[in-house]
N, C-alpha and C positions, 0 to 999 in steps of 0.2 A: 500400390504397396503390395509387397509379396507376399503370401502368406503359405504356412504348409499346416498339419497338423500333426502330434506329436503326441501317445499315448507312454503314458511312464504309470507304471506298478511295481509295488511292494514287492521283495522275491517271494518264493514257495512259500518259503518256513516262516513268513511273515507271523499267521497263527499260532504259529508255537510261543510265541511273543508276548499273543493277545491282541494283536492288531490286526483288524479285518483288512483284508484288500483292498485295495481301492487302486482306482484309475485314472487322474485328475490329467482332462485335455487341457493342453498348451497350445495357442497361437504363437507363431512364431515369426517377428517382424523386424526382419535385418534395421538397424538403426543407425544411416549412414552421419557420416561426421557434420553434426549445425555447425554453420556459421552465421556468429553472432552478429550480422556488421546490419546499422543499422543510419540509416540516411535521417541523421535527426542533425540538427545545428546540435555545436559544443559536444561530438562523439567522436571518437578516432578508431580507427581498426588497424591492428597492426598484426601483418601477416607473417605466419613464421613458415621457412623454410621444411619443404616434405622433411620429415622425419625417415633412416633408412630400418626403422623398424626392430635396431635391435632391445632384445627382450630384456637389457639387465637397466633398466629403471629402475632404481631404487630409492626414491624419495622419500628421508626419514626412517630408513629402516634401521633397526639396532644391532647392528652387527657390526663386525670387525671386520674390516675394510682396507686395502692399500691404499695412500693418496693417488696413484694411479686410477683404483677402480671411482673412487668418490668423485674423480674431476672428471670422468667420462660419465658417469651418470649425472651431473649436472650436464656435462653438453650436450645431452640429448632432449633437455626440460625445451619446452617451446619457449619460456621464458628467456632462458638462456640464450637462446638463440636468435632475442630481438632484441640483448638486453641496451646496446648503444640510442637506438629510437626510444625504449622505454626509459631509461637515465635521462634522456634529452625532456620528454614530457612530464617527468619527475622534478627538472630541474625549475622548467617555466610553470607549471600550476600548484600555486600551496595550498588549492584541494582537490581531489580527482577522485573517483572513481574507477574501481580497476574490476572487469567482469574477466575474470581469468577460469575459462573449465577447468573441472577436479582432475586434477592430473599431470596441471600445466607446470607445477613448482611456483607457483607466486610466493607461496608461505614461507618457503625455505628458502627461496632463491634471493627475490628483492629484499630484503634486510641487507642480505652479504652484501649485493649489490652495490645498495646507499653508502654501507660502511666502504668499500675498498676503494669509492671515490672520495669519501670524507665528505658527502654530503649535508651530512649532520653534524658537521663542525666540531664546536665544545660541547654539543649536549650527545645526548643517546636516542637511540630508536625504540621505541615501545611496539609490541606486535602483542595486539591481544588476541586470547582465544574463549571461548564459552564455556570450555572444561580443563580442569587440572590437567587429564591422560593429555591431551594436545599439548598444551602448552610444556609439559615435562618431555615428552619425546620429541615433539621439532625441535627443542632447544638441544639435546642430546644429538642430533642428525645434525646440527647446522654448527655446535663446536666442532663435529669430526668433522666436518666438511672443511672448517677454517683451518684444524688441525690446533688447537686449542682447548686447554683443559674447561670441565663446565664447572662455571661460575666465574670465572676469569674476564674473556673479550667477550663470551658471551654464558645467559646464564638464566634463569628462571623463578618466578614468584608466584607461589600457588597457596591457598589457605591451610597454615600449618607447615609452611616451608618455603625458605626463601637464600637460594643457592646464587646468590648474586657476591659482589664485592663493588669495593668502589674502583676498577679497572672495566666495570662490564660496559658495555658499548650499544650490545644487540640483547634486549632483552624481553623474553618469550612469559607474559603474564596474562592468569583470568581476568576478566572484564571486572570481579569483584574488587582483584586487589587492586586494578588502578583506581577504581572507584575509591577505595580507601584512602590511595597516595592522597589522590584529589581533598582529602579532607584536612592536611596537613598543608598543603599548597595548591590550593584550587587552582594557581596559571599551570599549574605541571612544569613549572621553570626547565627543571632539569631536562627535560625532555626536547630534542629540536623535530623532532619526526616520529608520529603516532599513529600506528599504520593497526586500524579497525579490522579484523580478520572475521571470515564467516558471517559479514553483519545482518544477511541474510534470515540467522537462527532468532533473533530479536526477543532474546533473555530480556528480563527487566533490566541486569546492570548494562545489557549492550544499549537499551535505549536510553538509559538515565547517562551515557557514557558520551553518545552522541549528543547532548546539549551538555554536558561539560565540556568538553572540547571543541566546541564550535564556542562556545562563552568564552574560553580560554584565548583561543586564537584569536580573536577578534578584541578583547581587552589588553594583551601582550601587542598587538597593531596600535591600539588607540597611545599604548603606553609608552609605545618602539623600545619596545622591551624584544629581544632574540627573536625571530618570526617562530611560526610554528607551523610545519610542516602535515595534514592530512590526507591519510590516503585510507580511503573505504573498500575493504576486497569481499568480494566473493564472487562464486559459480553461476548462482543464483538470485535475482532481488528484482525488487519493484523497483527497477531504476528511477523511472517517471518519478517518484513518491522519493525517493533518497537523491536524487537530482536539484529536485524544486526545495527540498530541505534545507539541502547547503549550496545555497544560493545561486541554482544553476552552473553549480560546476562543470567541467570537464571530465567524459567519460568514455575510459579507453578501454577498446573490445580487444583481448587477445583469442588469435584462434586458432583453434588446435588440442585437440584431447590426445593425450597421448596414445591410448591406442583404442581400436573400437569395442563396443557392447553392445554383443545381439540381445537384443528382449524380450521372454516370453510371457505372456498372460494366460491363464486359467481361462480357457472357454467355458467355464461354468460356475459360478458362485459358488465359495468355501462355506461352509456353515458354521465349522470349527478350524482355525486357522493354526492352530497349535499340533492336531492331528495332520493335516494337508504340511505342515512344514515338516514331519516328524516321516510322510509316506516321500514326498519329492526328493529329500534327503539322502532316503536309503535308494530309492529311483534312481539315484544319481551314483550313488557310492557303487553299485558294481559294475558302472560303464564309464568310468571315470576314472586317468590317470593318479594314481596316489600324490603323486608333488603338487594337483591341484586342490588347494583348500576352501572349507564352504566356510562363507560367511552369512547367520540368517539373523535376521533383524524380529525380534521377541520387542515385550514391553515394559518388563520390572525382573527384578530378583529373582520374587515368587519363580513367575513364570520360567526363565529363564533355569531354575536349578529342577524342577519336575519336568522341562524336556528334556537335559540333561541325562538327570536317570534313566528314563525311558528311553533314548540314546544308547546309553550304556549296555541296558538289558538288549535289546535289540539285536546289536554290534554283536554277543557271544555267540550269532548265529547266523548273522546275516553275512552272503558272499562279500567279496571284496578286502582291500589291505587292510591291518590296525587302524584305529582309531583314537583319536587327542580330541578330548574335548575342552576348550577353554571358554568360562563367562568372560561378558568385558560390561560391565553398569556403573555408573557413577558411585554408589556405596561400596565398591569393591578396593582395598587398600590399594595405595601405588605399585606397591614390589609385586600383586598380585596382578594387577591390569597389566604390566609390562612383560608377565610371561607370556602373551597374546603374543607378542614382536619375537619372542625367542623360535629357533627352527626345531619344527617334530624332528625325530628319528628317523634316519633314512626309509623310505616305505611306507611312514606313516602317514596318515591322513589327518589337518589337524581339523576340524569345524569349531569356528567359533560362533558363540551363541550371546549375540548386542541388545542393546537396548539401542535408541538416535544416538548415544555417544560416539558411535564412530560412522556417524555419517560424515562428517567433516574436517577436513584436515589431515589425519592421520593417515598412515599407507602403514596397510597391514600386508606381508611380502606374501606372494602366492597364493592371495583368493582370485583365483580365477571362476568361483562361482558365486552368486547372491542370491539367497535364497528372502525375499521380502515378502511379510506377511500384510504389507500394508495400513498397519496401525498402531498407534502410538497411545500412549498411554496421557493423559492430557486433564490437568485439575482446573479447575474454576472455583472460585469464592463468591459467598455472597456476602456483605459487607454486614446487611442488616442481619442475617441471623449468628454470621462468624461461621458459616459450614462451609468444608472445602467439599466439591464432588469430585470422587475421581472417576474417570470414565475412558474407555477403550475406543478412542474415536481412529475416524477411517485418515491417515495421511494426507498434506498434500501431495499435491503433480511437486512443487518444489523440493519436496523430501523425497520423493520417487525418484527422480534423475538423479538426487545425491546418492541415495545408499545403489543405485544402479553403476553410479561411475565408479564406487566399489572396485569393481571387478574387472576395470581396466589402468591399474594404475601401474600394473609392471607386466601386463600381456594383455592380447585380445583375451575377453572376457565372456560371460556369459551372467542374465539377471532373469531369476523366472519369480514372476509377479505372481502372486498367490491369490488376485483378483481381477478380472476381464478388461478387456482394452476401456470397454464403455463407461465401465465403472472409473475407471482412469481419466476417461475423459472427463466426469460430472461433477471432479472433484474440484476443491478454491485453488486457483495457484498456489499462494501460500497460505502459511498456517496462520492462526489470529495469536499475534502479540501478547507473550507474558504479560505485559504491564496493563492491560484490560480486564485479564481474568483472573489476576493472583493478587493476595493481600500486600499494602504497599509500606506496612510502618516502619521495616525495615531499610525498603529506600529511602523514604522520606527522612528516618533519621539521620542517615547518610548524609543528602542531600542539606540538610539545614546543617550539619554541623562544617557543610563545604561551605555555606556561607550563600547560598541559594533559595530563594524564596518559592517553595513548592505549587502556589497558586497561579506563580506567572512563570514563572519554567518552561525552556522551549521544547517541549516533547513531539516528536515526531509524530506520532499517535496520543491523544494525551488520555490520561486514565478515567475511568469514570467518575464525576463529581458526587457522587456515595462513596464510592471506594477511597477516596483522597481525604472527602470528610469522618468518613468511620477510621482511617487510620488516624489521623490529628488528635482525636480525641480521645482512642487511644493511648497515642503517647504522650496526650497531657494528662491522663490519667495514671500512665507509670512514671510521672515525676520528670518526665524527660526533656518538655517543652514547658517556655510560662504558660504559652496562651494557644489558642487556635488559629484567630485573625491574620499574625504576623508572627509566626513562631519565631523563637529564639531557643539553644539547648539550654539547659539551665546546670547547675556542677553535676547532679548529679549525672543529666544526660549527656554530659562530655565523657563521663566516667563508661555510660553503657554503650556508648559511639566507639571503645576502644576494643571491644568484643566482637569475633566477627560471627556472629552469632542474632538468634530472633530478640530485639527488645524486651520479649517478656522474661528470655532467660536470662537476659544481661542482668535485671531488675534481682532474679531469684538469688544470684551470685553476690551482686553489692550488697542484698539484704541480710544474706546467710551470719557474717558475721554476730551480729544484731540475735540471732536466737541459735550461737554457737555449732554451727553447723555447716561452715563452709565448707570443712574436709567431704562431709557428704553431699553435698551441692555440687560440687565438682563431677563426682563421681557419677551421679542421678544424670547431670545435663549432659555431661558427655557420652554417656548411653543414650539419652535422646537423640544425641543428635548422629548418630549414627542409625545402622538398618535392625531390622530386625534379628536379637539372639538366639531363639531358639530356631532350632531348624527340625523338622518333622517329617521324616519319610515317610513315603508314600507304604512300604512293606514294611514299615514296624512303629505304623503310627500309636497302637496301643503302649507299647512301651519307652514310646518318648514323654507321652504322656504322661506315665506313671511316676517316670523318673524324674518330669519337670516338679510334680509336688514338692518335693523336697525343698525347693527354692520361692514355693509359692508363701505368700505375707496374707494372714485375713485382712491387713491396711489396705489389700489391692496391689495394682500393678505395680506401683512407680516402688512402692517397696518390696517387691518381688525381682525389680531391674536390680538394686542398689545390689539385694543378698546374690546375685547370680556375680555379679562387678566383683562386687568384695571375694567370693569364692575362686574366681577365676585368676586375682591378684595373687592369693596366696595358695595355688596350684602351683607344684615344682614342673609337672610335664605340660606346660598349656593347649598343647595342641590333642594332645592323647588326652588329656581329661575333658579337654569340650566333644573330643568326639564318643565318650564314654557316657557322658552328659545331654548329648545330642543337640548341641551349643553350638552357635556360628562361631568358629575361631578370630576369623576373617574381621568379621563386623567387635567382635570384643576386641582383636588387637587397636584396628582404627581407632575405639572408643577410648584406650586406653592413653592414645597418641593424642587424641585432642585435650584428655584432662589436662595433661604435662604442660599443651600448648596455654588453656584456660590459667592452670597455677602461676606461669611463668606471667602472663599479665596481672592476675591479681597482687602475684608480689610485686609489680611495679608497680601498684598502687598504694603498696604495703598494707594490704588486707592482712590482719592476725587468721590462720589456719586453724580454724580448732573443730573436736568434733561432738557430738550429741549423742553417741555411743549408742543405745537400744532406745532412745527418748527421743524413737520416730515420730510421735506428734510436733514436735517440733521443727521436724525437717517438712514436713507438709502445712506447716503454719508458713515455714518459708516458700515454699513453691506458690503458695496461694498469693503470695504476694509478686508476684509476676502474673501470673494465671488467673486474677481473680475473676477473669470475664469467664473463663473456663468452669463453669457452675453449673450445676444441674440439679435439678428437685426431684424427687419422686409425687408423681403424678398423682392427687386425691392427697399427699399427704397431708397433715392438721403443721398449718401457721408455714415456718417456713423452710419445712421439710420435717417433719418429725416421724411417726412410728407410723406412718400410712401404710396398709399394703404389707403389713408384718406377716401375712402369714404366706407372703407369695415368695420363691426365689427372686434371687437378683435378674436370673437369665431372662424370666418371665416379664419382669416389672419394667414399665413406662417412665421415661423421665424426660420434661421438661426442662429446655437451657433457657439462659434468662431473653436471648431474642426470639423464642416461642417456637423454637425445633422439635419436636416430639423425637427423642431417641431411645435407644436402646442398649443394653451392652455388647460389645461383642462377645462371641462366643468362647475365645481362644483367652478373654480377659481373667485375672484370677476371683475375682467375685461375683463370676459367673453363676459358680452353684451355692452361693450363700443365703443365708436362710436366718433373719429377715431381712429384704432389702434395707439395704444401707438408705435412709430417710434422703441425704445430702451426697453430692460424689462432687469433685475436682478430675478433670478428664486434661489430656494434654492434645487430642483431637477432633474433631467432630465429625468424619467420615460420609460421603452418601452415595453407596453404589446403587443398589436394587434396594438396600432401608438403609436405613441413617443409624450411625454407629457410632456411641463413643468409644473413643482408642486410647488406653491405657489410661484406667480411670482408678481414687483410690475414693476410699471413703474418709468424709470429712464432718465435724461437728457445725450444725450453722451459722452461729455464734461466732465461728472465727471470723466469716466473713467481716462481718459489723467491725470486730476488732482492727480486721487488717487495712479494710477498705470501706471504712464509713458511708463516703458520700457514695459509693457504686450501690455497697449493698442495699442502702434508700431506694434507687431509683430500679433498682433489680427488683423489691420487690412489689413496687407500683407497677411495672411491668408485666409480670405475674399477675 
């Protein structure tokens, strides 16, 4: 293997910044094209034709296009190019496996494919994808491709929108929303061809997805009901392990990356990987053609909008053309992710700054650079205390080739690793399975109201037997299920099965009614469940601060959400008052978009609307009753939460959850500086980075408990 060495530094005026120099060595290791082919029984390798290299690849990009340029950038996809062999393996196996490199057009190409032979008959092609941004822009790339309006021949269903009709043909949906279909008609009738994208990423709904649809298929044979067509794609995966799953299928190796990516590694361990992307970045910006754009892979929001700024600042002095900065995270609204796809201004350089969302699927036009920090942001649950950890762990090798192919999806590329070959090397192939390490009452209720018995369910990985029984009981505690043994939903839990939202909020929404407070129930959950509002710069953190008082509640957070919702409702300039307010616009718009979505179900339930006006206890009587496992005490206090600990702040003060978590408040919380600690709190998180946090907590009387939740609070406080 070839190797050279490669010194990149900050320019001069770096310090005028604030940002020391630094020098971070790169290995440099040409990375000639893998071919996948692999001498196993029941595999196929199917070769495509050299490619002559030209550069206008444009797979899924958003732009205006001639039918001319669209049908030449499909003939250049390798897919394309084998597509008569690949139609023929399509036709004989109704399951396969497709290992297609990031590049190759499988996602956009084979739909069209299947449809312009009419392979799918009378029913439609399902293509799922793991995130919204995917599933909404390949569907937008693969109408202009057909040359067809979206939502028509083909069209999209994402949570909170659904751009389909009953003409669509090719349709581009989250793993959640088929998950949902599935609940209304577990065979997937409509469906003749259910083509699994990315299955590699192995979300909870991609694996609860895979034993639907293998259940499906196989009961629609036994019934000779329509057959049902399977096909499993991705770049990357445990074949062996998704092979032997579905029943030693057939699996066809396409080969061919569209164009190459050299990759560099850090000869020297990053200690701060946020600073290292922040110096490689400018490293790059003044020897680096403007039309090429950086793509660098962060780990949340947070993170992601304070390198941003310090981007910014930087850029007023550092050599090199203009600069576009765009986030791209999952909390970020749709019309905001798709500016990512729009083109800078002539000269300009765009850098976008991702979370894993676009390591898959997507082709973002003209990164020709990948700037990967190597780590991902990654939660686990403990079942028995109810604490989620969030934690900064180091990628796999499988996430590493994705966000690397990045940068050759529409030219040769380049990917420089922000950590050493060795390090690369010591790492798991793949990453460990959502459905091991995150709470499951959500699938599960899914899952039983498809008509699926969660005990004997065929999971490819199956979850742990704590984590299956802590959710069950659960949701036999929010009214959801009769029993544990054999669950069955029960009305109410048909009612919270129609939310596509956590059980416990579903719970808080049916109850609202009941203590006149739905309007604000709406309003509360739909801010939950979007990201955080307030935003807090880095140079005027004192006066975000100041100005957040205004909206702060002594009840705590969650009435501190409701007063920021309500003010920003009846704001005439929204976007000029959040940023006078120091408000995420972004996250309040989203928030505002999913109430609409929440009202429009509750009126089909014909829930009465009404509100509780300033008789906020009431509306916290209601959250408790989704939340009631969400409890916490103050630590030493007399019986079951009382005046203990009165002369200490809240920031200071120890509190015990009922599965024996020792936590604390967070800082940024509004009964942080309160004085005396609140005896009892209701928290909507339980946090454990470096100490364990509750997140967004309010103060609650203990006494409701008993009233809301009898038999919990018994046993909560034997517990204790």
């Amino acid at each position: 293997m070839d190797s050279k060495y490669a010194s990149f530094g900050v320019g001069s005026n770096s310090k005028a910044n604030g940002l020391k120099r630094n020098q971070i060595m790169l290995e440099n290791i040409k990375v000639k094209k893998i071919k996948l082919s692999h001498d196993k029984p029941g595999t196929t390798v199917i070769n495509k034709t050299e490619s002559n290299g030209h550069d206008n690849v444009k797979d899924n990009k958003i732009v205006k296009e001639t039918a001319q340029d669209l049908l030449e950038a499909r003939r250049q996809l390798p897919v394309y190019m084998v597509r008569n062999r690949l139609l023929e393996e399509i036709r004989k196996n109704e399951t396969m496996i497709l290992i297609g490199e990031t590049g190759s057009g499988k996602t956009t190409q084979i739909p069209q494919l299947i449809h312009e032979q009419r392979i799918e008959g009378s029913g439609a092609i399902a293509v799922t994808q793991p995130r919204r941004v995917a599933a909404i822009t390949i569907a937008l790339r693969v109408a202009a491709e057909m040359n067809t309006e979206i939502g028509s021949i083909v069209g999209y269903s994402v949570r909170f929108e659904d751009v389909t009709s009953p003409r669509t043909k090719v349709k581009y949906l989250t793993d959640g929303m088929l998950l949902r279909e599935a609940i209304i008609d577990p065979l997937l009738k409509k469906y003749s061809v259910i083509i699994l994208d990315e299955a590699h990423e192995r979300t909870v709904s991609t694996d609860v997805l895979f034993g639907i649809v293998k259940l499906a298929q196989k009961d629609r044979n036994e019934h000779k009901l329509n057959p049902l067509k399977l096909i499993i794609m991705s770049a990357t995966m445990d074949v062996d392990a998704f092979r032997k799953y579905f029943n030693n299928c057939n699996v066809i190796y396409l080969e061919g990356r569209t164009f190459p990516v050299t990759i560099y590694h850090s000869k020297m361990k990053q200690d701060d990987y946020q600073y290292a992307a922040i110096c490689t970045i400018f490293q790059l910006h003044s020897t680096t053609p403007a039309n090429h754009d950086f793509l660098v892979f962060l780990t949340g929001q947070e993170e992601i909008e304070t390198v941003m700024y310090n981007i910014k600042q930087i850029a007023r002095e550092a050599p090199g053309p203009p600069i576009r900065v765009c986030p791209l995270y999952a909390g970020l609204p749709a019309a905001k992710q798709l500016q990512v796809w729009r083109d800078a201004p002539p000269g300009t350089r765009k850098i976008i700054l991702a979370t894993n969302i676009a390591e898959a699927s997507v082709t973002i036009p003209r990164i020709k650079c990948v700037i990967d920090t190597g780590v991902v942001k990654e939660r686990t649950w403990c079942g028995g205390t109810g604490a989620e950890r969030l934690a900064v762990r180091a990628s796999s090798q499988a996430a590493g080739w994705q966000r690397a192919g990045r940068a050759g999806r529409t030219a040769p590329g380049r990917a420089f690793r922000l950590f050493t070959a060795a390090d690369f090397a010591a790492r798991p192939p793949h990453h460990t399975p959502e459905i091991v390490r995150c709470p499951l009452a959500s699938t599960l209720l899914l899952l039983i109201a498809a008509g699926a018995e969660p005990t004997s369910f065929p999971f490819i990985d199956a979850p742990p037997t704590d984590s299956v029984k802590a959710s069950l009981t659960l949701l036999k505690e929010l009214g959801a299920i009769d029993n544990e043994a054999s669950p069955k939903l029960t009305v109410l839990g048909k009612k919270m099965s129609m939310f596509p939202i956590d059980p416990k909020y579903s719970k808080v929404l049916l109850s609202a009614p009941e203590y006149n407070c739905l309007d604000e129930a709406l309003s509360l959950v739909a801010v939950l469940s979007s990201e955080n509002l307030f935003h807090t710069p880095m140079h005027k953190r004192e006066e975000a601060i100041k100005v957040k008082q205004k909206f702060l509640s002594p009840l705590g957070d969650h009435i501190t959400l409701l007063n920021v919702f309500k003010a920003f409702c009846k704001a005439p300039l929204k976007k000029q008052w959040c940023k006078e307010n120091y408000l995420n616009h972004k996250n309040l718009t989203y928030a505002f978009e999913v109430r609409q979505q929440l009202l429009a179900i509750c009126q089909k339930l014909n829930m009465t609307v009404s509100s509780c006006g300033q008789a906020h206890d009431q509306l916290l009587k209601c959250l408790l009753c989704g939340l009631f496992t969400n409890c916490a005490w103050l630590r030493g206090a007399a019986g079951a939460g009382g005046a203990g600990g009165a002369g200490a702040g809240a920031g200071g003060a120890r509190y015990v959850t009922v599965g024996g978590a020792a936590a604390a408040l967070h800082p940024g919380g509004a009964l942080h500086t309160v004085r005396p600690a609140p005896g009892a709190l209701l928290y909507s998180e339980l946090l454990v980075t470096r100490r364990t946090y509750l997140l967004t907590a309010s103060a609650i009387q203990p006494q409701w408990l008993h009233a809301v939740a009898p038999q919990y609070a018994r046993r909560a406080r034997a517990d204790r």
